[in-house]
N, C-alpha and C positions, 0 to 999 in steps of 0.2 A: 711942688708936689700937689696933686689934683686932690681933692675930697670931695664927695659927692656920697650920696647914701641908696640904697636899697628901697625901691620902688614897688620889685614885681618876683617873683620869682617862680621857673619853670623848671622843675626838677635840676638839670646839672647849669641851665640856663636863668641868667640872673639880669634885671634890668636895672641899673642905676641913674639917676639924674646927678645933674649940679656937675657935671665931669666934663666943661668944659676945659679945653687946652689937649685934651686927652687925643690920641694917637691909633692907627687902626693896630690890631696885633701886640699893643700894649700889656703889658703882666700886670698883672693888678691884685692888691690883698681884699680881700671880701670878708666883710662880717666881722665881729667881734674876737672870732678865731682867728682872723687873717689866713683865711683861705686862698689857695692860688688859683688865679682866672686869667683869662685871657681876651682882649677887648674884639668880638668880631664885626660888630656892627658899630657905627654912630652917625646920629640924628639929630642935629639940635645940642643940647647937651645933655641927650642921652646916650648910654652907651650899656649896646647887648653883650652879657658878659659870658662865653662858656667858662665854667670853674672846673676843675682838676679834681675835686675834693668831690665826695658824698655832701650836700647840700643840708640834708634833716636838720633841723634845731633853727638854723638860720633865719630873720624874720626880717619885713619893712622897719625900716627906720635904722637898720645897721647901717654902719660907714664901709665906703668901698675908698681905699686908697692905694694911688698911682703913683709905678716906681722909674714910669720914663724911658723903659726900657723894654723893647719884643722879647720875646721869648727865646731866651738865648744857651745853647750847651756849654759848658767849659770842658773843654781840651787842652791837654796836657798829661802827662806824668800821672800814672793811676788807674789812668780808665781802664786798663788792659787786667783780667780775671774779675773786674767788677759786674754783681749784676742791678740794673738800676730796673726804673720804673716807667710809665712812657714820657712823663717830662724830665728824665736823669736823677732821680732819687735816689740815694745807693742805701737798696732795700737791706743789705746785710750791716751797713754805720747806725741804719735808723733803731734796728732791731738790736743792736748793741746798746744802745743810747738811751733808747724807750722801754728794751726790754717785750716790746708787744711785736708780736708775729704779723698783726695786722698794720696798716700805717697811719697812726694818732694822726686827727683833721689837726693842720694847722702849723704842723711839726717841719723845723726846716734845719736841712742838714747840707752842708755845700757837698756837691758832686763830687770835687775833688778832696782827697782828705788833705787837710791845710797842717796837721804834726807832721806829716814824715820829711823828713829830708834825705833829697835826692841827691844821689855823686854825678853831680856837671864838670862835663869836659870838655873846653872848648873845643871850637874846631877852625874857629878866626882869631887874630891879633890888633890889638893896636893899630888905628891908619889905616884898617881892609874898607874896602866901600862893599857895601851889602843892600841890598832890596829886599822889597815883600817876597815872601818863600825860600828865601837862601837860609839855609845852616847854618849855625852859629854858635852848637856845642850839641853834646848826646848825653842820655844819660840811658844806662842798661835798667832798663823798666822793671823788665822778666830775664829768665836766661833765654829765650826766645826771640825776644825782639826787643834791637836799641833803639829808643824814641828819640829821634832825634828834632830840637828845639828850633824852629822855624823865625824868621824876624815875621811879622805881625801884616798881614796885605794895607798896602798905603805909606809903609813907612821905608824910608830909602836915605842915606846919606854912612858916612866914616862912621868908624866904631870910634869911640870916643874911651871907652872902657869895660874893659872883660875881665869877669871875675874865675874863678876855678873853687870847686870843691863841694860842701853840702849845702845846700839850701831848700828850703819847702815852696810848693808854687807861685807863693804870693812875693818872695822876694828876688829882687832888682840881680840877675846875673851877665847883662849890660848895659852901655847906654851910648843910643847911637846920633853922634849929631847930623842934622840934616841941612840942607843947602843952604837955609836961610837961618843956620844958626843956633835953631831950636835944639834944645836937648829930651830925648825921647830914651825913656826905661824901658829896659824889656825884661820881662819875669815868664817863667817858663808855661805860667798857662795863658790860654787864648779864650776871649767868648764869641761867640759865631751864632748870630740868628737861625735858628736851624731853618724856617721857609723862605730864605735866602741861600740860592749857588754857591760852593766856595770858585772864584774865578781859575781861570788856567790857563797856559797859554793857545794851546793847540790842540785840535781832536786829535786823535791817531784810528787812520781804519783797521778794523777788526779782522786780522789777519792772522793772529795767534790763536788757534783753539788753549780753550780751559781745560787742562785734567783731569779727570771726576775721578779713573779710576771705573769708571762704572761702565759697561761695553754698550748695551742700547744709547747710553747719553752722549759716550763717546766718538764712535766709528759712527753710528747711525745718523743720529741728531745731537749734532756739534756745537755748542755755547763759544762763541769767541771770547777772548778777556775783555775787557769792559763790553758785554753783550747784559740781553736781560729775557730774560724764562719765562716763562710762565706753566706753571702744574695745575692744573685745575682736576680734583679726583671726587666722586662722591665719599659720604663718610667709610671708613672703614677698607680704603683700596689704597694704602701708604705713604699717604704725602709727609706723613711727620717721619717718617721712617728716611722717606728718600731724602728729604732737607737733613736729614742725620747724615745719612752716606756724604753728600756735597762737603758738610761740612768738617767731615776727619778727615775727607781723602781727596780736597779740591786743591791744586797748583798756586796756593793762595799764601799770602803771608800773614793774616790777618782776618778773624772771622768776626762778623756781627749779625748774630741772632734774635731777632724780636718776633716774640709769641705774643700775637696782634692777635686778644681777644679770643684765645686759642684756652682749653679744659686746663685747672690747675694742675691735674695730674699728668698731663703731657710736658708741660713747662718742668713740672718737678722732677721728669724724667731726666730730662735735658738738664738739671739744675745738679742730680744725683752722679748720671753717668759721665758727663764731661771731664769734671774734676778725674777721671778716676784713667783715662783714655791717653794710652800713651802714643805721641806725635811723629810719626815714621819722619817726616819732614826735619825735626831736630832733636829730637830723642829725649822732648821732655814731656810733658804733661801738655795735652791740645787746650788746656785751658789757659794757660799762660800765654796766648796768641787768642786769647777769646773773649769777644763782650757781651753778655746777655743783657738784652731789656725785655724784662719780664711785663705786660699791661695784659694781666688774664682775665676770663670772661668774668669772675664778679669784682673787679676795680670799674672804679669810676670810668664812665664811656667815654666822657671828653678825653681824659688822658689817651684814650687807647688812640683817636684820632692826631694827635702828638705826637704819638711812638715813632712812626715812621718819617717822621722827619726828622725827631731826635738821630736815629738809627743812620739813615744818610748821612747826615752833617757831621758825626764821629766818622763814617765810612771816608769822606770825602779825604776829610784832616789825616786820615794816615795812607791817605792816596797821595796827597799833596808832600806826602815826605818821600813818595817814589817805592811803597809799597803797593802789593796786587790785594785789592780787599772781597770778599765776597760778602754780599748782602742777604741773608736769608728772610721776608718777613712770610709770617705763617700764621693769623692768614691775612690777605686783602682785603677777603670776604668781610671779614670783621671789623674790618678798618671802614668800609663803606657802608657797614649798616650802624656806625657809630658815625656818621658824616649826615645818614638819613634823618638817626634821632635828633639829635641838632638840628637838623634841616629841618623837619616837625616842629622842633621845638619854636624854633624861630618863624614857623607861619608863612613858608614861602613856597611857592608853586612845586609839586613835587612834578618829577619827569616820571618816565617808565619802572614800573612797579615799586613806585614812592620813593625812589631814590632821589637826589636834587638833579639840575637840571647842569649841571657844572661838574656831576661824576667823571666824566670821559676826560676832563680839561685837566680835573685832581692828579687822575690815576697820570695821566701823559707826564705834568709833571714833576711825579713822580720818579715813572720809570728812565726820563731823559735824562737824569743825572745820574745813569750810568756811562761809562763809555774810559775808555785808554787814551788818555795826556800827557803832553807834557808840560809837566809842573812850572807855576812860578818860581824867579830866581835864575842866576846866572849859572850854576849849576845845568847839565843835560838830564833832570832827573825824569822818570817816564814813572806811571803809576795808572792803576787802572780800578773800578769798582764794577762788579759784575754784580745783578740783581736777579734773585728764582723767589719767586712772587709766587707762593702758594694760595690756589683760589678755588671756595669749597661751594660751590653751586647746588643751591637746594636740589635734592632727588636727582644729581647727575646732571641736571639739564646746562648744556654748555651754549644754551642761546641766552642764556638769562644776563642780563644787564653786566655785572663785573665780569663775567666771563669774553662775551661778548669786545665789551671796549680796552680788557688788555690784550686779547690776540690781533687787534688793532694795533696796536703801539708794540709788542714785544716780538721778535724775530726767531723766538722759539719755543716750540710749543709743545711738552711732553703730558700726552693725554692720558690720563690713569684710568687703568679700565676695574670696575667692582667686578666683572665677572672673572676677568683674567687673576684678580685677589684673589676669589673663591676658588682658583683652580690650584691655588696655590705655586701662581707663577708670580714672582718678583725680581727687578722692579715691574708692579702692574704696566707700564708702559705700554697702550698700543701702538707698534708699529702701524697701522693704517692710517689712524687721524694723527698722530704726531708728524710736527714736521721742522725743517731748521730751515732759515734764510742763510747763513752763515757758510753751508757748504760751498761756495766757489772759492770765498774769501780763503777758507781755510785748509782745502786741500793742499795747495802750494805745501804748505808747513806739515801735511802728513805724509804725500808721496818723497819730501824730501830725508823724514827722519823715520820714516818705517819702509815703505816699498812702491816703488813707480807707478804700480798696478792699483794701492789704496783705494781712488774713486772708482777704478772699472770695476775692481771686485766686491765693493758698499752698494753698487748700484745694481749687480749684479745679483747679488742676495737680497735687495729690495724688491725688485722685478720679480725674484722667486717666492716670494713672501705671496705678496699682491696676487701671485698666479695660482699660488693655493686657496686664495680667499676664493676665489672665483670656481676652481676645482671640487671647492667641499659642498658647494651647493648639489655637485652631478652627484658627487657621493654618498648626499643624505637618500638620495634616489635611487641609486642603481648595487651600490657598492665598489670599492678602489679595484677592484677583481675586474672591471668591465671597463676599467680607462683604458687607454695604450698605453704600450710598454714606457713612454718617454712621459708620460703625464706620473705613471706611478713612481718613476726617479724623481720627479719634482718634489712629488708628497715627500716622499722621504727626506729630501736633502730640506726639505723646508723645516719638517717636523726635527730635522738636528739643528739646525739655526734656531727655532723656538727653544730646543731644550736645551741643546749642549751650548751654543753662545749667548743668546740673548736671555735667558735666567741665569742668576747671578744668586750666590748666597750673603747675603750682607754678616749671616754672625758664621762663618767661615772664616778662620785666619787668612787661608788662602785667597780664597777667590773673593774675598770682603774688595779687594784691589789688583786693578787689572790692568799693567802696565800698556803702552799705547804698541811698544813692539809684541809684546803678546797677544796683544786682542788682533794684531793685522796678521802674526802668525796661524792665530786660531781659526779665521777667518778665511785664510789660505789654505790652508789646510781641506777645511769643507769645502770650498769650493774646487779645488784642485778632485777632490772624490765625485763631487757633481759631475763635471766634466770628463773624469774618466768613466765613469758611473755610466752617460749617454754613449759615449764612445763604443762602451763594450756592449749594448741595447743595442746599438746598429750593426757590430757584427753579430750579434747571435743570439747574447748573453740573456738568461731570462732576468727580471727585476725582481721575482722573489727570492733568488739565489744570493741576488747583490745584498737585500736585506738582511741574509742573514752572514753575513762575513763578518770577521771576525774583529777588524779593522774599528768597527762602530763604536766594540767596547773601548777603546783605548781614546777614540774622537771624545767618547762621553765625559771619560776620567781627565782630558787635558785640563779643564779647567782647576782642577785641585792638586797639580804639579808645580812646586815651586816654582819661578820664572829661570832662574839660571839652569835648573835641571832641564826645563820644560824646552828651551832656548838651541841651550848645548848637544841636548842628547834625543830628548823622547821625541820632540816634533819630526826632524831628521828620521828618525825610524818610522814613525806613523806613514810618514809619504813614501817611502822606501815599500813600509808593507802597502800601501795602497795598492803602488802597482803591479806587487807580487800576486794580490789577490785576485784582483781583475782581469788580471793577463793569464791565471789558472781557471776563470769561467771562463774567458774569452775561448783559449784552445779545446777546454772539456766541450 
């Protein structure tokens, strides 16, 4: 064990000497409190320390002592309705414990709680040969989701002995011998370096679209399962809103939340309403399938740069049991200007507008440990983590450093517009600058389970979108009265794709979710009336008449029609009256 003392100290940045033997990424207790730090640099035998903790009181000549080991999560049994802190502090144990709302410098609570015992049930015998990532008993966590207990990456040989029944994580529920004889315990939690990959064996291409539920993210710009997002909004145009919507209505098993450096009052939102949000998915509570890591804007900045790795490395571990996870961090933004201060701290060349010069390298490795695998172990298990990286670019500007280097690296990009907020359209999403790479991967999987026609008709309402943009410039000029008759159907058919499909009410029962045959029904629908809409312009029809038919109301209301009524009965009739309507201008 290293000892060595306090030399220097720079706010959350600590220098100690005497620390030779010591390790890069090493955890280390700081000061008299035994504060937790984390070794990022060494020189000689010294070593730059970021700490976790608020620093005040701390002085030269305190002991810095090393525990040998990186900065590691435990996993297991627990985690699931915990909300922790950005190195896994489970803020709700501490605050029972301590009694204090805030978290006592020094105070250490293991992440997992070590009373409860869990009911384990195997799922191997006596004599089975098992590897890293194979199964090896479950235990019902929540009613939500079985956690099921993993053998440990690196260890492989017969099960030598399996126990059944209650145990808490720290105790032995097998023991597997290996080729060469050794006898290896397994007990149901794991620690896992969180800035270490958990391995896998295989990518899988991103050919399943993700569910959101939400019709711009869906139909339009498409998230594959292990894909990765990126929102970048200025303040006040819904990103914490939209990371809301993802998170109750995404195709997911498994959700983790980190409010990376994000208002306490947003976190507290998310901390109030979740519990409370019943899970169409299994009909219990969404929190019971849900982990929060809270690191808000007044905690210690080092931890906040932690979070997201803590948040991955849980993500990964219940990927690895062949669960689909979705990753929400909120924000990025905050995560890199907690990378900067650091970067200050520690005196090293900054890059473009003080950021370090390694920002682009972070964020990539970051965002690559997303993606759809298939797991370690003899087992076929397939698991995916998808990532929506909310990024809050001062005054909007989407050239600016973070913004910039994740539309680099992330393959989808839903761009939040503040005006289109102010208009009171949501999701803010502009349709112009957003955009998906995902759309060829993903088609296959939509013309087969909604309609043949899916990309002709998504592309077809883009192109109309686009052509309005371009339309409204003659209009600020002249007025829609002086288009042609075919330019004025566009307006309109475009101005019902802005209103009637692509705004969405998120606190709507209804239309909060918008199933994938719905939204291609819906979708059909308008564009089925565009087309007849031109058809009856060219024999005769004038286009202020078509506006005003009667049709439009009932386009407008489909989205707040249950889906089976909407499916069975109303749609059917809307297209019915279409072309009752059109075919009575057509002859008038």
């Amino acid at each position: 064990m290293v000892l060595g003392k306090i030399v220097k100290i720079a706010g959350p940045v600590v220098v100690a000497e005497g620390m030779k033997g010591s390790q890069m990424y090493e955890v280390v207790k700081v000061g008299d409190e035994k504060l937790t730090g984390e070794i990022i640099q060494l020189k000689d035998d010294r070593a730059v320390i970021q700490v976790y903790e608020e620093t005040a009181g701390i002085k030269p000549g305190e002991p810095v002592e090393g525990t040998g080991a990186p900065l590691s999560a435990e996993l297991g049994p627990g985690m699931l309705k915990a909300i922790y802190d950005g190195i896994q502090r489970p803020l709700t144990a501490i605050e029972s414990e301590t009694g204090d709302i805030f978290i006592p410098r020094g105070v250490t609570v293991p992440s997992l709680p070590r009373d409860i015992k869990w009911e384990f049930v195997p799922t191997v015998k006596v004599g089975d040969y098992v590897e890293g990532g194979d199964v090896i008993g479950t235990v019902e966590e929540t009613k939500s989701i079985v956690h099921k207990i993993l053998v440990p990456v690196g260890i492989s040989g017969k099960i030598k002995e399996i126990k059944s029944g209650k145990f808490t994580v720290e105790e032995t529920v097998a023991i597997v011998e290996t080729e060469d004889g050794e006898e290896k315990e397994i007990i149901m939690m794991q620690k896992w370096p969180v800035r270490k990959p958990r391995p896998y064996k295989e990518k899988l291409p991103p050919v399943i679209p993700l569910i959101t539920g939400q019709r711009v993210e869906d139909t339009f710009f498409g998230l594959a399962k292990g894909g990765a997002a990126a929102i970048p909004g200025p303040f006040g145009s819904g990103k914490t809103v939209t990371q809301h919507q993802l998170a109750k209505w995404s195709d997911v098993d498994v959700v983790v939340y980190i409010g990376c450096g994000e208002r306490g009052n947003e976190m507290t939102e998310v901390i109030e309403e979740f519990p409370h949000l019943d899970d169409i998915k299994t009909g219990n509570k969404l929190m019971d399938r849900t982990i929060l890591i809270a690191n808000t804007s007044n905690m210690p900045v080092a931890a906040r740069e932690a979070s997201v790795y803590t948040g991955i490395t849980i993500a990964e571990y219940f990927r690895d049991m062949g669960c689909g996870v979705l990753l929400t961090a909120d924000s990025t933004s905050r995560w890199a200007e907690a990378m900067r201060e650091i970067s200050g701290r520690l005196e090293e060349m900054p890059g473009e507008e003080g950021y370090p010069a390694y920002l682009a390298s972070r964020l990539a490795q970051f965002y690559e440990r997303a993606g759809r695998v298939t797991c370690l172990g003899k087992e076929d298990k397939q698991g995916f983590v998808c990532i929506v990286g909310a990024v809050s670019p001062p005054g909007g500007d989407f050239s600016e450093p973070v913004t910039s280097n994740t539309l680099r690296i992330v393959k989808v990009f839903w761009a939040l517009d503040a005006n289109l907020a102010r208009r009171r359209h949501f999701p803010a999403i502009n349709w112009l600058q957003s955009y998906s790479l995902y759309l060829d991967d993903i088609s296959g999987w939509w013309e087969k389970n909604t309609g043949s026609d899916w990309r002709e008709l998504r592309d077809e309402a883009m192109n109309l979108l686009q052509k309005e943009a371009e339309l409204q410039e003659i209009v600020q000029l002249v007025g829609p009265d002086a288009l042609p008759d075919r330019e004025r159907v566009i307006l309109e058919i475009a101005r019902m794709l802005r209103e009637d499909f692509l705004q969405q009410d998120a606190f709507n029962e209804i239309d909060s979710y918008c199933s994938p045959m719905k939204q291609y029904t819906m979708l059909k629908i308008i564009m089925t009336l565009y087309n007849r809409a031109l058809n009856a312009v060219e024999k005769g029809a004038d286009p202020s008449d078509i506006s005003k038919i009667s049709v439009k109301g009932d386009i407008a209301k489909m989205k707040y029609i249950p889906e089976d009524e909407f499916l069975n009965k109303v749609a059917p009739e809307i297209l019915e009256k279409i072309d009752k309507e059109l075919d009575l201008l057509v002859n008038k």
